[in-house]
C-alpha positions in Angstrom: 11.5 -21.5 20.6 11.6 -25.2 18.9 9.7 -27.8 20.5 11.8 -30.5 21.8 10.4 -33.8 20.9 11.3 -36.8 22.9 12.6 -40.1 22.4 10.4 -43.0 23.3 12.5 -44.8 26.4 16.0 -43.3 25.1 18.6 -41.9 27.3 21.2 -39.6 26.5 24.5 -41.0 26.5 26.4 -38.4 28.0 23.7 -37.5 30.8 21.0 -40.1 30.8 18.2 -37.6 31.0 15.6 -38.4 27.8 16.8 -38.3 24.3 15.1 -35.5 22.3 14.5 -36.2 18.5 16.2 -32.7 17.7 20.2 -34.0 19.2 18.9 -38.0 18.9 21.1 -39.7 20.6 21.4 -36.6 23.2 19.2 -34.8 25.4 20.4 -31.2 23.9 23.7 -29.7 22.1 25.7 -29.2 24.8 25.4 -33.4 25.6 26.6 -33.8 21.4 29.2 -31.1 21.8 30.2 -32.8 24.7 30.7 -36.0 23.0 32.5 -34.3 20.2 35.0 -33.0 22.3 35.8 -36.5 23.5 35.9 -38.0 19.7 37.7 -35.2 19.4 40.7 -35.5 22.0 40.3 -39.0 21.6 38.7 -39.6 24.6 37.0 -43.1 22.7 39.1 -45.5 21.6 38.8 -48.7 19.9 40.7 -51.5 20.8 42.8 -53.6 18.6 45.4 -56.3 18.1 46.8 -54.8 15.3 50.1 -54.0 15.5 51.4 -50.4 13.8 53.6 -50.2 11.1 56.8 -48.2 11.5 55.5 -46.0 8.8 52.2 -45.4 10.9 54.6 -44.9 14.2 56.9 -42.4 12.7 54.4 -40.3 11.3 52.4 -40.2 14.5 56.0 -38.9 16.4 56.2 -36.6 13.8 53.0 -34.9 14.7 53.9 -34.6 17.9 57.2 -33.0 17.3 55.6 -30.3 15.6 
């Protein structure tokens, strides 16, 4: 079994336990699976003022149609 190495006053993200050098940001792989699930299903977004073009709208209702 690996030795987990921690990370010097780092918290996980998802958990807030210590960060481990191994999954840095994260405590272990279920905390960055966990985070890649919500990339994923775009659980983060980025804000913007940008406005989308109809091309970008269209194809995105496309998508969804399928």
């Amino acid at each position: 079994m690996d030795k987990e190495i921690p990370v010097l006053n780092k918290k996980c993200p998802i958990c807030g336990k210590p960060a481990v050098l191994e999954y840095q940001p994260f405590c272990s792989k279920r905390c960055a699976d966990v985070d890649l699930n919500r990339w994923f299903n775009q659980g983060y977004v980025v804000h913007t003022n940008e406005v989308p073009s109809v091309e970008e709208i269209t194809a995105e209702l496309s998508k969804k149609e399928e």
